[in-house]
C-alpha positions as CSV (number, residue, x, y, z in Angstrom):
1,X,32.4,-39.9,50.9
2,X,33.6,-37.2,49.0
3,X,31.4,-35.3,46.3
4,X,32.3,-36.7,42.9
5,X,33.1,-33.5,41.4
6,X,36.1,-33.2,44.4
7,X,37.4,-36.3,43.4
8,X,37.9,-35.4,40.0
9,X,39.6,-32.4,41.4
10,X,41.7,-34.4,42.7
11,X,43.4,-36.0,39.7
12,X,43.4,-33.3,37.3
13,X,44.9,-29.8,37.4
14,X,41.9,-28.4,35.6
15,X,39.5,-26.9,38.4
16,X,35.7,-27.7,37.6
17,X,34.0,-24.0,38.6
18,X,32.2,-25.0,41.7
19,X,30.4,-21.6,41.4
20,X,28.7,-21.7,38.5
21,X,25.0,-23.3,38.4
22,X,24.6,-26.7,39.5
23,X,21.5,-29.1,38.7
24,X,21.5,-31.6,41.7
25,X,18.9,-34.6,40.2
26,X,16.3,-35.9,42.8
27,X,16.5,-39.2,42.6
28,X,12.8,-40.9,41.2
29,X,12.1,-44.8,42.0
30,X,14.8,-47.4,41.7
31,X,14.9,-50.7,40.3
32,X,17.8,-53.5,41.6
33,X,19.9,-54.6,39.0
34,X,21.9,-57.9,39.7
35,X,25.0,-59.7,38.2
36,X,25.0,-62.1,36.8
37,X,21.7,-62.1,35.5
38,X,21.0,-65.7,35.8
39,X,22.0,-66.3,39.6
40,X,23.0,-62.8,40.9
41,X,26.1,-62.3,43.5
42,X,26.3,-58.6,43.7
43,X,23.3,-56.5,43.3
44,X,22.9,-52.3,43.1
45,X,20.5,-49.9,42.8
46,X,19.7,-47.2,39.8
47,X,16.9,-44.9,38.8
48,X,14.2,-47.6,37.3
49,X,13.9,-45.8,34.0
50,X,17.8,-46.4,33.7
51,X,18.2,-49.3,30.5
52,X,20.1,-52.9,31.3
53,X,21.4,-55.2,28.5
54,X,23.8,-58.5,28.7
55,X,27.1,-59.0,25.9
56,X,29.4,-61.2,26.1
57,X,29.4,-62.3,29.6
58,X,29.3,-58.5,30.7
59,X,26.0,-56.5,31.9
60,X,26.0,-52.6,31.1
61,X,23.1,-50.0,32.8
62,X,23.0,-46.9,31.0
63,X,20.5,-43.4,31.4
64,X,17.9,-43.7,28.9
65,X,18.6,-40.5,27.2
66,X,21.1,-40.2,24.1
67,X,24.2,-38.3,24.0
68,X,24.8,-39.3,27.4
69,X,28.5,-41.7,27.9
70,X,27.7,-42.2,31.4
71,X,27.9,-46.4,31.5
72,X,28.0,-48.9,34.0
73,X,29.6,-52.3,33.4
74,X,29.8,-55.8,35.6
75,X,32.1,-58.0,34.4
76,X,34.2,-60.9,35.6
77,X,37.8,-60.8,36.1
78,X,40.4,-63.5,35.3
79,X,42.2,-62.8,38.6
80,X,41.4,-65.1,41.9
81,X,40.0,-63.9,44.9
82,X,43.3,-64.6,46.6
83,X,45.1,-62.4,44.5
84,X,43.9,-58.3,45.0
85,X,47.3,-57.2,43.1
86,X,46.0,-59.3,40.0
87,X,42.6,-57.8,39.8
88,X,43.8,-54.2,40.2
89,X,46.6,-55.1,37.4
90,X,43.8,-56.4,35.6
91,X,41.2,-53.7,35.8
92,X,44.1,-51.1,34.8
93,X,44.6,-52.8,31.9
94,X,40.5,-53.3,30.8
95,X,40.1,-49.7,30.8
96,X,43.8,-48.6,29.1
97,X,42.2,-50.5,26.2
98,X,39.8,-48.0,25.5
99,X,41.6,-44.8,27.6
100,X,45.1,-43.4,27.6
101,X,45.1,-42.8,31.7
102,X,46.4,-40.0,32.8
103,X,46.0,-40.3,36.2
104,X,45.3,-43.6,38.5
105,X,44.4,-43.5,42.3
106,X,44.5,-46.7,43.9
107,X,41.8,-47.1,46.4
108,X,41.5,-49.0,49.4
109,X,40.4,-52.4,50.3
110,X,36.7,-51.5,52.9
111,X,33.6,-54.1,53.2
112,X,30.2,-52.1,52.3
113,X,27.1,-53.9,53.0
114,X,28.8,-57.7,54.1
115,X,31.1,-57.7,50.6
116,X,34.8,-56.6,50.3
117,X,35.5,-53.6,47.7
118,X,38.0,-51.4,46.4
119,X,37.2,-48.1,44.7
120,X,40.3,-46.9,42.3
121,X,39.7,-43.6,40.3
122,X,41.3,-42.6,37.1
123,X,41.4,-40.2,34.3
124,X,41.7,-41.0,30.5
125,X,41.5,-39.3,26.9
126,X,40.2,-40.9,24.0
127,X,38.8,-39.2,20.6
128,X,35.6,-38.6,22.6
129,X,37.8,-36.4,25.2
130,X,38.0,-36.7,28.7
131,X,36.7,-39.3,30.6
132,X,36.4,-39.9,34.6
133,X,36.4,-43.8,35.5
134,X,35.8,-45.7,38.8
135,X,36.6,-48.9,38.7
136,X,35.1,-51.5,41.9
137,X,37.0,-54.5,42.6
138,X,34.6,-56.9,44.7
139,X,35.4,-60.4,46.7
140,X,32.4,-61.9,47.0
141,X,32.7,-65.4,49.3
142,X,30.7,-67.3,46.3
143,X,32.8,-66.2,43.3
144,X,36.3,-68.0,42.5
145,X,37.3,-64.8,40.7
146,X,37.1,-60.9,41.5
147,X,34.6,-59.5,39.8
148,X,34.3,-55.9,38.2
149,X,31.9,-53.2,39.0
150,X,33.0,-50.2,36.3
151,X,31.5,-46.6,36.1
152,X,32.7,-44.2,33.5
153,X,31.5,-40.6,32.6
154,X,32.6,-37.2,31.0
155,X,33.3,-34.8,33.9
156,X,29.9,-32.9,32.8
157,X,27.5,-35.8,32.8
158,X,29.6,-36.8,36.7
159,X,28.0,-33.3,37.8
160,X,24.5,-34.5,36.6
161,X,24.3,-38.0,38.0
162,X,26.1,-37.2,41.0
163,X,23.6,-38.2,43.6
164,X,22.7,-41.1,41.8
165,X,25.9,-42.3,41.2
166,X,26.7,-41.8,45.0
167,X,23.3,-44.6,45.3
168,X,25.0,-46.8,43.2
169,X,28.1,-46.8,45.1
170,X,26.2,-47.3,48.4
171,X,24.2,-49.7,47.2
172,X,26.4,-52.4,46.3
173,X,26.0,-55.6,48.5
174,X,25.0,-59.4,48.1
175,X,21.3,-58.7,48.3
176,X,18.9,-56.7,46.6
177,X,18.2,-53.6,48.0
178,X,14.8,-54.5,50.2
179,X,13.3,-51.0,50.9
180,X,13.0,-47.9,49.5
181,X,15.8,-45.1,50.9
182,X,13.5,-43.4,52.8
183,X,12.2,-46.3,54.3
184,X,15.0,-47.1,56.5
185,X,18.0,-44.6,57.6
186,X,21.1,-45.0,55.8
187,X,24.3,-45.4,57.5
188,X,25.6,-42.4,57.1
189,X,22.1,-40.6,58.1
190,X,22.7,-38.6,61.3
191,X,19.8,-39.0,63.9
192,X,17.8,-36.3,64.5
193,X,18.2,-36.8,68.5
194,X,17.7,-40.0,70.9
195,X,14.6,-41.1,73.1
196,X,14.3,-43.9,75.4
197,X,17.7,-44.6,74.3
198,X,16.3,-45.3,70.7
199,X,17.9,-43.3,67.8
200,X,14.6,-40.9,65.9
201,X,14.9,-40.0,62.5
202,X,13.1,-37.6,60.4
203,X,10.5,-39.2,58.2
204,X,7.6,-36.5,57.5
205,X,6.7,-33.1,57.9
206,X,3.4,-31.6,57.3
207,X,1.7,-28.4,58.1
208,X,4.5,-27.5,61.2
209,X,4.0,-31.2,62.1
210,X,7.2,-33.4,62.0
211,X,7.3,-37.0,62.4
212,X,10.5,-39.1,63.8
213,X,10.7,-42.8,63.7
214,X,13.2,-45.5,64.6
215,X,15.4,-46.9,61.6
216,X,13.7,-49.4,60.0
217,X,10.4,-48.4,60.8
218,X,8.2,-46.7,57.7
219,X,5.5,-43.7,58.5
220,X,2.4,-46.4,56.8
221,X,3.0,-49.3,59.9
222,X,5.4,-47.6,62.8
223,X,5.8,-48.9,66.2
224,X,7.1,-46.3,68.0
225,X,6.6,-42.6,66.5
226,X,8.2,-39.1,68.0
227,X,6.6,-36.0,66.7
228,X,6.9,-32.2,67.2
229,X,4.6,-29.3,66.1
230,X,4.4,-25.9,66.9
231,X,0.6,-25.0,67.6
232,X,-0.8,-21.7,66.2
233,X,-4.0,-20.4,67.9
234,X,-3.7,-21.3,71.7
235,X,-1.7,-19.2,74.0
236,X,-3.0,-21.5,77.1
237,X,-1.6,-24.9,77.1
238,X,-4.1,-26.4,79.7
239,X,-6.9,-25.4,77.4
240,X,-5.0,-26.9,74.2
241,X,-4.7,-30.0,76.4
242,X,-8.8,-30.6,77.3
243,X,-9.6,-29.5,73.5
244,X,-7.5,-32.5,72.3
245,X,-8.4,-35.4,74.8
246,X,-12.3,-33.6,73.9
247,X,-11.7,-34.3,70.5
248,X,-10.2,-38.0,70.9
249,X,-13.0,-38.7,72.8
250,X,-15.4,-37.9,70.8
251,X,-13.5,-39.0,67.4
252,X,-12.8,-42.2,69.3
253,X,-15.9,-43.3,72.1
254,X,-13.8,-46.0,73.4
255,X,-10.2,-44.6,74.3
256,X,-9.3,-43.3,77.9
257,X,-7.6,-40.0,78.2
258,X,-6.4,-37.7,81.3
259,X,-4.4,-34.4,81.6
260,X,-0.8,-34.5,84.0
261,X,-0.3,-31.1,85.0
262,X,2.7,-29.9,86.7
263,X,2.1,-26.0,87.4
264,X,6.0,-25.5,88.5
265,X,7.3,-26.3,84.9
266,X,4.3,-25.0,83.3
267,X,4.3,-28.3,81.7
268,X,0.8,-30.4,80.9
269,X,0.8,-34.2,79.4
270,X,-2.0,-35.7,77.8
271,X,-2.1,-39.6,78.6
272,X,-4.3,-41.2,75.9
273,X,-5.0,-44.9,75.6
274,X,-6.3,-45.8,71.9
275,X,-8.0,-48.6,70.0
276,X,-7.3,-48.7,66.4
277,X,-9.8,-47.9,64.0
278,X,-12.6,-50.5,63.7
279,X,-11.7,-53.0,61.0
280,X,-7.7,-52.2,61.0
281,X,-6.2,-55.3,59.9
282,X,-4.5,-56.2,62.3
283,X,-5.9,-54.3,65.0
284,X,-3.7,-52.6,67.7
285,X,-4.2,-50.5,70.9
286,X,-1.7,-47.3,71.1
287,X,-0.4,-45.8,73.8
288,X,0.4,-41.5,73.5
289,X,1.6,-39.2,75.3
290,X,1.8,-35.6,74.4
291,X,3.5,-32.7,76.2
292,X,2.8,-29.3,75.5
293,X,4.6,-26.2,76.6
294,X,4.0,-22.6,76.1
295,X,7.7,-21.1,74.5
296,X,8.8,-18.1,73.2
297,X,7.1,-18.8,70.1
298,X,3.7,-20.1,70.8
299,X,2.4,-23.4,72.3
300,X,5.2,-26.5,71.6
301,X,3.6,-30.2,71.3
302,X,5.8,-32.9,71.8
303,X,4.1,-36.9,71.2
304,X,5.6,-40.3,72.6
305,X,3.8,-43.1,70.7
306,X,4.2,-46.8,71.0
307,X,1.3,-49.3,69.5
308,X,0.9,-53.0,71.0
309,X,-1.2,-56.0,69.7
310,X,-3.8,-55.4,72.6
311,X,-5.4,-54.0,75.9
312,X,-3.4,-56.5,77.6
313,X,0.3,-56.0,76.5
314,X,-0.2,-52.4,76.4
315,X,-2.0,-51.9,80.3
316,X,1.4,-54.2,81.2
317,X,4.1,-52.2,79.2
318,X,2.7,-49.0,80.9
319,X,2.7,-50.3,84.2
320,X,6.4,-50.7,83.6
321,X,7.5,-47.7,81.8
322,X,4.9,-44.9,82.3
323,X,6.8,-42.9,85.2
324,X,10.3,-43.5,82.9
325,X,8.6,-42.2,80.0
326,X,7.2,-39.1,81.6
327,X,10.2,-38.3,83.3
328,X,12.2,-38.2,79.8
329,X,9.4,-36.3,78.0
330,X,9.3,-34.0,80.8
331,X,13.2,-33.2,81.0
332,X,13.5,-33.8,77.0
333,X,15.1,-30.6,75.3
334,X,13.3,-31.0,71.5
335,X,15.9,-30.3,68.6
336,X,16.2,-27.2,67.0
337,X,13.6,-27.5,63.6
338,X,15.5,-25.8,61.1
339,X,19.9,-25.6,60.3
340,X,21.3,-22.7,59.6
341,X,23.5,-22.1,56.3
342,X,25.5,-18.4,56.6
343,X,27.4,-16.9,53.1
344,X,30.2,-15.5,53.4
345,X,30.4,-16.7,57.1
346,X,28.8,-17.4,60.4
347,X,30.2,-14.0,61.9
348,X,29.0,-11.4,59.5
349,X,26.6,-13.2,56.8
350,X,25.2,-11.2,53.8
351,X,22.9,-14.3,53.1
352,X,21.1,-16.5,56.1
353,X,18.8,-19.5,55.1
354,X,17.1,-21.8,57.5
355,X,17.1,-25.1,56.4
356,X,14.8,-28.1,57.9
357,X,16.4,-29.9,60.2
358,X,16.4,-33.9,59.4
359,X,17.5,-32.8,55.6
360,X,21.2,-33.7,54.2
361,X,23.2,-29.8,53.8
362,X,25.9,-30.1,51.5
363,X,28.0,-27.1,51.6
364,X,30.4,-25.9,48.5
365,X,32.2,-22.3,48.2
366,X,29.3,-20.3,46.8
367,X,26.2,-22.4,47.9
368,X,24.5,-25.2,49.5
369,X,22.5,-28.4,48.6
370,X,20.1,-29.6,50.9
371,X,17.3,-32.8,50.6
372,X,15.1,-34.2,52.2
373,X,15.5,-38.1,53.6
374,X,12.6,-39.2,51.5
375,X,14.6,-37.6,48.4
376,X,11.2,-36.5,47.3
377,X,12.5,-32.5,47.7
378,X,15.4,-30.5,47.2
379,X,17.3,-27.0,47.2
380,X,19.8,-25.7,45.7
381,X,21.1,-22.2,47.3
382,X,24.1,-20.5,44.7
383,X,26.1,-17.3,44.8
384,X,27.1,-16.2,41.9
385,X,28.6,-12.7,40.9
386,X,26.1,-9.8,40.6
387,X,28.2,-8.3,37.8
388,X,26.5,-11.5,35.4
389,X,23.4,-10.8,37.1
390,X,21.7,-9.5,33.4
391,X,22.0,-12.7,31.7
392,X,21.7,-15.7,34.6
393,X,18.4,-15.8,34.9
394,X,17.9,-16.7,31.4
395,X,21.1,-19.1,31.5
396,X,20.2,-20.9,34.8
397,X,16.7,-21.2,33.3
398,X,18.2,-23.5,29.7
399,X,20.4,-25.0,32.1
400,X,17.8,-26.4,34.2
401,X,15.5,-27.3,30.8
402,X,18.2,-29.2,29.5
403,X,18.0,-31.9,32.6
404,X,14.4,-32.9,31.7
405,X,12.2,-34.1,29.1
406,X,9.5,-31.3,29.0
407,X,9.4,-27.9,31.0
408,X,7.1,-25.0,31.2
409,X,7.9,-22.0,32.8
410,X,4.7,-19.7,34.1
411,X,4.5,-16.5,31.8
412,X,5.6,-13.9,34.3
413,X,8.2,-14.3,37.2
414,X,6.5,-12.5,40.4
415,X,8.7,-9.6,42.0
416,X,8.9,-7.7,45.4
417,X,11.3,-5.1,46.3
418,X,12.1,-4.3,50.0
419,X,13.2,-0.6,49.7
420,X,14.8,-0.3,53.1
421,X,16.8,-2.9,52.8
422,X,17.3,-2.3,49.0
423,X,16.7,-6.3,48.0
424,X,14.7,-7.2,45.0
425,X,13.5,-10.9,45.0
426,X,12.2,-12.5,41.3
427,X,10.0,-15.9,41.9
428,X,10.0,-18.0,38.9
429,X,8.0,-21.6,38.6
430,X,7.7,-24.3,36.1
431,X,6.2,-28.0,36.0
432,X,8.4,-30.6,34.8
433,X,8.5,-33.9,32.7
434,X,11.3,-36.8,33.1
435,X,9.6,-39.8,32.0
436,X,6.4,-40.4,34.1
437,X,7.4,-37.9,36.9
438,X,6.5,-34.1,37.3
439,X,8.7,-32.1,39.1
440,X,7.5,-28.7,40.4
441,X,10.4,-25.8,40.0
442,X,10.7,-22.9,42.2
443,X,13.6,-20.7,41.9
444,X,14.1,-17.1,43.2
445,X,16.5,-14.5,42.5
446,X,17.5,-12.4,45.6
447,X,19.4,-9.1,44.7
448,X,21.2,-6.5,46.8
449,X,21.6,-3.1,46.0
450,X,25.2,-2.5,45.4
451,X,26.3,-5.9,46.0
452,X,28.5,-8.4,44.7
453,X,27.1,-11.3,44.9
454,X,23.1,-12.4,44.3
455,X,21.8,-15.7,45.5
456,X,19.8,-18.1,43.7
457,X,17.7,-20.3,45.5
458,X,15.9,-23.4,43.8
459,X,13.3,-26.1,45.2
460,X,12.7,-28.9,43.3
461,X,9.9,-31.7,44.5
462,X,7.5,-34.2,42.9
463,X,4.0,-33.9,43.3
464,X,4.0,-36.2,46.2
465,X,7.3,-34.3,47.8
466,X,4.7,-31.2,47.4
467,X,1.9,-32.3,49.5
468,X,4.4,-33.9,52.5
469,X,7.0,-30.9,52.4
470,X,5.3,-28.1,51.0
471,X,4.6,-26.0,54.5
472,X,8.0,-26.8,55.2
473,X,9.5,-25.7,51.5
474,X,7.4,-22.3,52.5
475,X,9.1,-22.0,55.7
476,X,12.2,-21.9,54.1
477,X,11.9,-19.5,51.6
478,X,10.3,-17.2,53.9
479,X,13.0,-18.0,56.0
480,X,16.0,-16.1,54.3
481,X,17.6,-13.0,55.5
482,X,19.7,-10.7,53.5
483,X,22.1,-8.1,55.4
């Protein structure tokens, strides 16, 4: 789906500036809202501290802040279910009542999550100025009528709720959304890489650690896990491979362990055979094994997990698949941990910045969004002309205020200058408020001598997207490269 702010590019000849600075909201917990309210039909989900209210037969979810027109309406439509060219006629006309249109893009007819939709987009002018409207046409097999899913913004507030407004498009369906989005990969989520013939996707990362699992499986109570770590402090991968069956041994009296070692590939897999922790409710018995490899960069640990209900199923699942397994770990080529975004190009880049691998990158002319699938973290990389450099800072800094409750910014941004390659980073940090949630701020300003363009980079994490990603939002800063 296309960003938002593209679309309304698309039906106006006014260009929104793509370059200046964008906020990109992390999205906190959501709450399902359903319609109608007595026996819901069509259900979506928004940001739980976002207000709902009935009138007349219509429902309307709005942010809980003031001065803000964003507004989203259900309402039924005269027109039968049988009659698609009614409802759109129909839906034009609800919102000329309040708009003069200027522009109206019929959408197409799709089915998202088991219910038929169409997605129009217009533009319209009232005293309150320019407006940007969506309007959802939805069958649903239940309803005699079509009913009437609106969204309507001013093209600044679009850029603010973007990603949430994306949700509430994906989320629309006959049931109420059952798990969190990090719980379960989306369908649009790309896997991180297959196994076993089983698709993996990123769910945790922690201290060089990071954790794959099947779609619909959650980190607390997986099945089948996949995880990669990069080892620091063992250049001898037979020794790392008797210190780790030592230590599940000794952690864990009753499991059985044994080193495969195959001295051609310079390969070594630890076989383990585990009892879950006494009084685990309910118990299981996990099987694991780990490969680890000497690289370039160190020693590389790659884990196979599966758990089973007990000794019994397990002994017989790896009696069938042990020698499969260990011949796909052993020829398994890991994926690469980090992506790669280049400015100007991929050829001859001023800027480089590793992102993690397993996180969404957005690309736009003069930047990058990334975030990670638990949508607990987030950057934001921006070029913007170095000849504005003098008042940015200060600019970005209001700009970023203005999107939450509270902020405080530490006294004194940090600065380093690298003299040979003339760059001069600034490292600024706040904490802050919207509603209950904190949100820890980093943003750093990277400057090249003579240049002309400096890069902004911005993380933005809650306290509990700190503690899962925080080695990993290190990495990445530490990761940049200026030419």
């Amino acid at each position: 789906m296309k960003s938002l702010v593209d679309l309304y590019k698309m039906n106006t000849s006014r260009l929104l500036c793509l370059t200046t600075f964008i906020f990109s909201s992390l999205l906190a917990a959501e709450q399902p809202i359903g319609f109608p309210k007595e026996k819901p039909l069509v259900y979506i989900a928004v940001p739980d501290d976002w207000l709902s209210a009935e009138e007349k037969g219509s429902l309307f979810v709005v942010p809980p802040v003031e001065n803000d027109p964003t507004a989203v309406e259900f309402s039924h439509l005269k027109a039968t279910k049988d009659n698609p060219a009614a409802a759109l006629a129909e839906a034009k006309a609800w919102a000329q009542e309040d708009f003069k249109l200027t522009s109206f893009e019929e959408g197409d007819w799709r089915n998202i999550n088991g219910l038929d939709v169409n997605l129009s987009r217009c533009i319209g002018e009232s005293k309150e100025g320019e407006s940007l409207l969506f309007l959802i046409l939805i069958r649903h097999p239940k309803a005699e009528t079509h009913l009437l899913l609106s969204l309507i913004s001013s093209p600044e507030k679009i850029e603010l709720h973007e990603k949430i407004i994306h949700r509430i498009f994906a989320s629309v369906g006959d049931e109420p959304p059952a798990l969190p989005a990090h719980v379960i990969a989306s369908e649009n989520e790309k896997a991180a890489f297959t196994f076993n013939e089983v698709s993996f996707f990123l769910r945790f990362t922690h201290q060089g650690m990071h954790e794959y699992l099947p779609a619909g499986e959650i980190v607390e109570d997986w099945k089948t896990l996949f995880s990669i770590q990069k080892v620091e402090g063992f250049d001898d991968p037979l020794a790392l491979a008797n210190k780790i069956i030592e230590n599940t041994q000794a952690t864990n009296p009753k499991s059985k362990a044994k080193v495969i070692t195959d001295e051609d590939t310079g390969i070594y897999i630890t076989d383990h055979l585990l009892p879950s922790p006494e009084g685990t409710t309910p118990p299981f018995v996990e099987w694991a094994l780990m490969r680890i490899q000497k690289n370039a960069n160190g020693l590389l640990c790659l884990q196979y997990s599966r758990r089973y209900s007990d000794y019994a199923t397990a002994e017989a699942a790896i009696d069938n698949e042990q020698k499969k397994i260990l011949s796909l770990l052993t020829e398994f080529s890991p994926p690469s941990l980090t992506q790669t975004y280049c400015y100007p190009n991929d050829k001859d880049p001023v800027f480089t910045i590793n992102f993690p691998a397993g996180w969404s990158l957005q690309t736009i002319e003069h930047g990058a969004f990334s975030e990670s699938p638990d949508r607990i973290a987030a950057f934001d990389a921006l070029l913007n002309d170095q000849a504005d450099f003098a008042t940015a800072t200060e600019d970005y800094k209001a700009k970023l205020s203005r999107n939450y409750d509270s902020i405080e910014w530490a006294p004194a941004p940090s600065q380093r200058t690298n003299e040979a390659l003339g760059v001069t980073s600034t490292h600024h940090q706040a904490i802050a408020m919207k509603g209950a949630l904190e949100i820890s701020i980093s943003f750093v300003t990277y400057v090249r001598k003579d240049g002309d363009k400096f890069l902004i980079l911005t993380s933005q994490r809650t306290q509990e997207g700190l503690e899962i990603h925080g080695d990993t939002i290190d990495q990445t800063f530490r990761s940049i490269r200026v030419k």
